[in-house]
N, C-alpha and C positions, 0 to 999 in steps of 0.2 A: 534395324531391330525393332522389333511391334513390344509394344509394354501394355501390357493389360491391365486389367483394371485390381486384380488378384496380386501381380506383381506389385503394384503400388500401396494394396494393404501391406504385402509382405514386408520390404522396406520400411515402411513406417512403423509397423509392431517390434521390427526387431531395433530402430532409431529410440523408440521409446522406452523399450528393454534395457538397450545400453543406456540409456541416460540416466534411466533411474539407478541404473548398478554402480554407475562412475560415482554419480551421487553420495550411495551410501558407501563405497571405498574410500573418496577423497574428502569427502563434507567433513569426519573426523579432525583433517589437517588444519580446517580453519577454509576450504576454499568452498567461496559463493559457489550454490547446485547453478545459481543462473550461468554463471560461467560456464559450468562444465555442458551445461546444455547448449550453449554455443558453440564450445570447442565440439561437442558431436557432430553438430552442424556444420560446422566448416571443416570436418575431418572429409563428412561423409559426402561432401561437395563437390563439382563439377572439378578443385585444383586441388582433394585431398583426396585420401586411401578409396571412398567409395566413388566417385569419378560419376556423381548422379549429377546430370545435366538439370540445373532449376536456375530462370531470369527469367523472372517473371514478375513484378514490382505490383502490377494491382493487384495479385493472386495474396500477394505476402501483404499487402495493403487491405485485405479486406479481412483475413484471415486475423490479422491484427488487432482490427479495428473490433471485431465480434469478442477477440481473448479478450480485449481491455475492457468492454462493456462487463462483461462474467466480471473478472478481477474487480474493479470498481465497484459492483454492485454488491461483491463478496465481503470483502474491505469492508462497506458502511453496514455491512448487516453485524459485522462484529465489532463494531464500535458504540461503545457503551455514552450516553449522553452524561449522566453521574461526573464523569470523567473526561468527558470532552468540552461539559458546559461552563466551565470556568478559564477553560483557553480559548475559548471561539475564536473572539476576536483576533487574539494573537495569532493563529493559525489563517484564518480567512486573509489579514495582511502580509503574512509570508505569499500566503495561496496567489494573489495578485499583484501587491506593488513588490515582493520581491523579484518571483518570476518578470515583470517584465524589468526592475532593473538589472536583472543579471542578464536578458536580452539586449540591452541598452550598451552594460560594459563590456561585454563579451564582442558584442559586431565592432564599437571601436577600435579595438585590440584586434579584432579580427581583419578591418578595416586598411589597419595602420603596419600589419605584417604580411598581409600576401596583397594580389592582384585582384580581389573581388572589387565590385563595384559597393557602394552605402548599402544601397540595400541587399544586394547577396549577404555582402556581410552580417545584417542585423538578421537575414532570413537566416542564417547557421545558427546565430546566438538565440533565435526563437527557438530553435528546433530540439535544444537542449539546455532550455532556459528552465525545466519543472523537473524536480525528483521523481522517481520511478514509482508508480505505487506499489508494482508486481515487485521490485527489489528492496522495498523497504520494508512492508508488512511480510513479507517469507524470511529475510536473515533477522528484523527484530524477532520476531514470533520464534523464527525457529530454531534459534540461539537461545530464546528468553534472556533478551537483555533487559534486566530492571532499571528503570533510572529514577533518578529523583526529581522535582519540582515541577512533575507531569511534563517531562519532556516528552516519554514515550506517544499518548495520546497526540501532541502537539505537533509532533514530527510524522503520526500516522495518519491524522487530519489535512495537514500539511499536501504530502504526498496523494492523500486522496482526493483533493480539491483543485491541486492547481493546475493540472492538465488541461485542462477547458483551458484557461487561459493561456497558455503556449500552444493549445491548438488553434484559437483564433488569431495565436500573432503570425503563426507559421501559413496558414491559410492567406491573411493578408498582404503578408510581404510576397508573397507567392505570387496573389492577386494583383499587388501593385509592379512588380517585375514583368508581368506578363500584358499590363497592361500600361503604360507609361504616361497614357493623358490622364486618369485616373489619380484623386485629391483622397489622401490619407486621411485628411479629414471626416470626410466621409464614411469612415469607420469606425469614428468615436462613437457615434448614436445605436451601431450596428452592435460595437461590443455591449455596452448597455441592455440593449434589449434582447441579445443572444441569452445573456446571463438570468435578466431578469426572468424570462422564459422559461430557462431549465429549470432555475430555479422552484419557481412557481409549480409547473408538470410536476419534478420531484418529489416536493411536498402533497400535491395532489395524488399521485399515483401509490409513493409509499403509502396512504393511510386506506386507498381502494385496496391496495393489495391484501391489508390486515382482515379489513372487512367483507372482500369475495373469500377468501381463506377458511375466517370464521364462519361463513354461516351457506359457502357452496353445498358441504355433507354430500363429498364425492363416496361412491360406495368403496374406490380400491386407494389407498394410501400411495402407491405409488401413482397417482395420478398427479400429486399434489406437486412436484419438481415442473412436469410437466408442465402445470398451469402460470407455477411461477414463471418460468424458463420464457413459457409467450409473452407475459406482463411485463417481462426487463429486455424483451427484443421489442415488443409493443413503445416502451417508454420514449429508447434510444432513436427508434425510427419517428415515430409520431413528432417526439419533441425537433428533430431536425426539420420534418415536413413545415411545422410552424414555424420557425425560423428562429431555434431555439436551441440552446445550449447540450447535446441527445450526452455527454459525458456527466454532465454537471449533475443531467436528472437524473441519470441512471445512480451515482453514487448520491447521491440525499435521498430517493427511494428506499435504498439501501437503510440508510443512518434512520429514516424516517420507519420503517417496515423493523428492524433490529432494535426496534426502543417501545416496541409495542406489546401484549400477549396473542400470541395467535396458536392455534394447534398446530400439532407437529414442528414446534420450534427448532426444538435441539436437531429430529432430524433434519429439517431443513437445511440448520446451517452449518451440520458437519458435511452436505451432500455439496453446497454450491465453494464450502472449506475445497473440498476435494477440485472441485469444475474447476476455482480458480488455478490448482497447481498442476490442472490437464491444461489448461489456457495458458499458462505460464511458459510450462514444456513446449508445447505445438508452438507457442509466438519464438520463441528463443531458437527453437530446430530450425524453423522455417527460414528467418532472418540468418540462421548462420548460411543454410544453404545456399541465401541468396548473395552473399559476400565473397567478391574473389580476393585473397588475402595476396595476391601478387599486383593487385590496384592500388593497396594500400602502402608497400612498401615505398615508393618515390615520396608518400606525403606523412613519413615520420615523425623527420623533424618538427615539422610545421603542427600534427597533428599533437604532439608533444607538448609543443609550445603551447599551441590553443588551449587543450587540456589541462596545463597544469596552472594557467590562469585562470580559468574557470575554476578549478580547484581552489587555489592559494589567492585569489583578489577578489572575483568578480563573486563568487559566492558568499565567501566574508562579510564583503562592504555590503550585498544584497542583506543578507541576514542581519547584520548589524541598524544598515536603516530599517528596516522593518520592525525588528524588534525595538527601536529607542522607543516606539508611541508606550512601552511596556516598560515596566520595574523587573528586568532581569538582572542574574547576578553575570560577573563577563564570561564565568567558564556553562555558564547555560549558551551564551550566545556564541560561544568558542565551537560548543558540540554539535550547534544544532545546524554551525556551519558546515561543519566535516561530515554530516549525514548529506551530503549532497549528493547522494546517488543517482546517477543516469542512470536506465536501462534500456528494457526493447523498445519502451514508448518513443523516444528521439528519433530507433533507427525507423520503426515504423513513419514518423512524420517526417524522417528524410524522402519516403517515396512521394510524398506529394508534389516535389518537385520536381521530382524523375515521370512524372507521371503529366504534369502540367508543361514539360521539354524547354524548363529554364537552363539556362546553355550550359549553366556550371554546375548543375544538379548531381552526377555523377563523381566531380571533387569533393560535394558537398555531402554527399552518401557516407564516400570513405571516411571521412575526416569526423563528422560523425561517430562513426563505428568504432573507430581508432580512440574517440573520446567516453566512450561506451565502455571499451575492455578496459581504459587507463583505470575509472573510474571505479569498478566494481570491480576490478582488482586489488587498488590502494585504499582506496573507501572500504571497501566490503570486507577486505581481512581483518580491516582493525577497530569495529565499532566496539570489540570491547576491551580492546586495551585502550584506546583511546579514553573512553569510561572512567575505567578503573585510574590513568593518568591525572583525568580534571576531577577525579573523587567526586563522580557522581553516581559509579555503579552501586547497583542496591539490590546486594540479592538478600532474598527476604528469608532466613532459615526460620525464624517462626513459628510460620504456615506453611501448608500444604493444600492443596483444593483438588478436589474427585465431583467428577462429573458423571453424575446415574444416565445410565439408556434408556430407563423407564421413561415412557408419555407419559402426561398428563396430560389432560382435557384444553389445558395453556400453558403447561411446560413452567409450573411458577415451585420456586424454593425446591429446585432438584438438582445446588450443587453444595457440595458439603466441605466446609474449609477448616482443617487441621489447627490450632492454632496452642501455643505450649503459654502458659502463666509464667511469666518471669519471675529471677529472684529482686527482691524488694517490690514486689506491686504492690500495688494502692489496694486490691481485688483480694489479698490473699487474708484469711479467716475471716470473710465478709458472705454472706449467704445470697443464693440468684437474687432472691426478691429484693434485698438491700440494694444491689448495683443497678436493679433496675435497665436491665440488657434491653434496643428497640424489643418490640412486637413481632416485627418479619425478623427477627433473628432467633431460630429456637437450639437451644445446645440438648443435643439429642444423645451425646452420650461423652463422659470422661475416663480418659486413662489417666488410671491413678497409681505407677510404677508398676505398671505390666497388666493391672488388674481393671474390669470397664466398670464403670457404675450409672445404672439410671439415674440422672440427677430432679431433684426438683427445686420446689422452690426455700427449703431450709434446706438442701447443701451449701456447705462453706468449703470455698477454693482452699487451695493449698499451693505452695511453690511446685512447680514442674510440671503441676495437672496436664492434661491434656487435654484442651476441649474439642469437640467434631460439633463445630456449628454451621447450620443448615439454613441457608437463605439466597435470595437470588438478587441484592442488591448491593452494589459496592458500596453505599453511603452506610449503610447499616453495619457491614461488614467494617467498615472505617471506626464507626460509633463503638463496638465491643472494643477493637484492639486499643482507643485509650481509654477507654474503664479497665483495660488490664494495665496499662500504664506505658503503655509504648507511644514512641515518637511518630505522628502520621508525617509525612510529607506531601 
């Protein structure tokens, strides 16, 4: 049977069809979209309903590797520094000495229950030693789960950082299996300068980006995706060419380009919001197709087993040394265990070894996979009963925040946040000018029990007011809500 090239669009529009539809049918129940874009995948599979022949590991390897550069680079564009800059540290030592000790307890465990060799086994526990960034940022975000003591940030930092390093341990263990006279040592100096690399490009590239942006004065607006789209396949390529970390840069580009003023902001980052959850889809379809789920059944139990260590110890104790260099309370470190979401990225850097023809790469695939579904199926249904359990959920009734379509020239103070004056506040029969509200925070209008008032500067609040204030900073936004008397966290 010939398969044209028309055929293979067809397929894919209608894969992409059903997935977004399962989505919005099932997503109601509580169940991760990433799941269900899997199960399409593996319905529509060479051993399910659609019987489409796909084994193909570099195709799914490369097709990967491009969705997680978008994701990543999407991720740091919507992270706000305001709110990232007082957990750096926390987050960068999850990012690295957690991941690799949850690589460390995982291969022993892994070690000490099947037939791999040391290093097969620490090669498995790299490969799903880092949280997902595509599964962590789409159920927070699209849940809106609030938490308190900046976990959220800490855990979406987290996720977007630590990939680099379970890509370099998975690559080495890879490296040192395939090559046996080969000194581990010799990888210390490598991971260093992998990092310090990316690093550096990142920072460089996010600020070229702000500044070809600002001052190219392309004549068609749609041009402007475009030109980013080259700068974050430029980053990821370039920095690997130099022998440098191309994940690391691409998401501090990100974080670095997302904390700037440049034109076309907003559009920008609702366009690459979007790319990341076409990247998300295609990586998830792709990898389900490439999964035969009758491979998986002889390594259940085992995969089970793995799993639910990596769940209940090897996560834990990762998270728990990590965080001790920190003043956390236990059920912050309880939560931010249980966010330990695997997704595509693991199965994606299981083909590296399928690809590299280490002997057990194919057990190592399934097991994987198996650890994949475990995960973002019991993780993923419960991040917010979990929440609501260690009494850290915080949904903010309050406020309300609306985001205008309008450009501006830098996209500055064009989101306007809802927020209601409590009973007993410090604010109420006190007039603007007395409270002394920041500068970038302007209250541009009040409800006053159903009725709106231009306010100025001898208005005096009253209980229930409503205010709609307009600014584009969270620290400012911070600074009104306790001149109205609320508790920040």
């Amino acid at each position: 049977m010939n398969v044209t090239f028309e055929d293979i669009l067809l397929v894919s529009s209608i894969l992409l069809f059903l997935s977004i539809l399962i989505t919005k049918s099932l997503g109601r129940f509580g169940v991760p979209a990433l799941l269900l874009f899997l199960g399409v995948g593996m319905l529509a599979g060479s051993e399910g309903l659609g019987k489409i022949q796909f084994n193909d590991p570099q195709t799914a390897q490369s097709l990967g590797t491009v969705a997680l550069t978008f994701i990543l680079f999407s991720g740091g564009l919507d992270t706000r520094w305001e709110s990232t800059k007082p957990i750096l540290w926390r987050g960068v030592v999850l990012a690295t000495v957690g991941v690799f000790s949850t690589a460390i307890l995982l291969g022993g465990f892994t070690y000490y229950v099947t037939d791999f060799t040391v290093l097969e086994s620490l090669l498995l526990g790299s490969i799903v030693s880092s949280t997902d960034a595509a599964a962590v940022f789409s159920i927070l975000r699209s849940k809106n789960i609030g938490l308190k003591h900046n976990l959220r940030p800490t855990l979406e930092l987290e996720s977007g950082s630590n990939d680099p390093m379970a890509y370099f341990l998975t690559v080495s263990f890879t490296f040192l299996i395939m090559n046996e006279e080969a000194s581990i040592w010799r990888l210390i100096p490598m991971f260093f300068m992998q990092m310090s690399i990316g690093a550096m490009t990142g920072v460089a590239m996010g600020r070229a980006m702000a500044w070809i942006i600002n001052r190219i004065k392309l004549e068609q607006e749609g041009l402007y995706p475009a030109l980013t789209m080259a700068a974050i396949i430029f980053t990821y390529a370039f920095t690997n060419v130099i022998s440098g970390n191309g994940f690391l840069a691409v998401y501090i580009a990100g974080v670095i380009l997302g904390n700037q003023n440049f034109i076309h902001k907003r559009s920008l980052t609702k366009f690459y919001d979007g790319i990341a959850w076409l990247m998300q889809i295609l990586m998830f379809l792709t990898l389900g197709l490439l999964v035969f789920p009758s491979h998986m059944v002889p390594l259940i139990g085992t995969g089970l087993l793995i799993a639910m260590f990596l769940i209940f110890v090897a996560r834990p104790v990762s998270v728990f040394l990590s965080m001790s260099f920190f003043r956390n309370p236990l059920r912050d470190k309880l939560y931010v265990s249980w966010v330990g979401l695997r997704g595509a990225v693991p199965i994606v850097f299981a083909t590296y070894p399928l690809l590299a023809g280490v002997e057990k790469s194919g057990m190592i695939f399934n097991i994987v996979f198996f650890i994949v579904l475990t995960s973002v199926l019991l993780q993923g249904t419960t991040l917010s009963v979990v929440a609501r359990w260690l009494r850290l959920s915080q949904r903010d009734r309050r406020q309300k925040k609306y985001q205008f379509d309008l450009e501006m020239e830098y996209d500055i103070k064009n989101e306007l946040t809802e927020i209601r004056v409590p009973d007993k506040s410090p604010a109420v029969g006190k007039t603007l000018v007395e409270l002394r509200f920041p500068k970038g925070a302007l209250i541009v209008l009040i409800n006053r029990g159903g009725k709106f008032l231009t306010p100025n500067g001898a208005t005096a609040l009253q209980t229930n007011d409503v205010l709609f204030v307009m600014t584009d900073r969270d620290d400012e936004l911070v600074k009104v809500n306790e001149l109205l008397g609320y508790e920040v966290e």
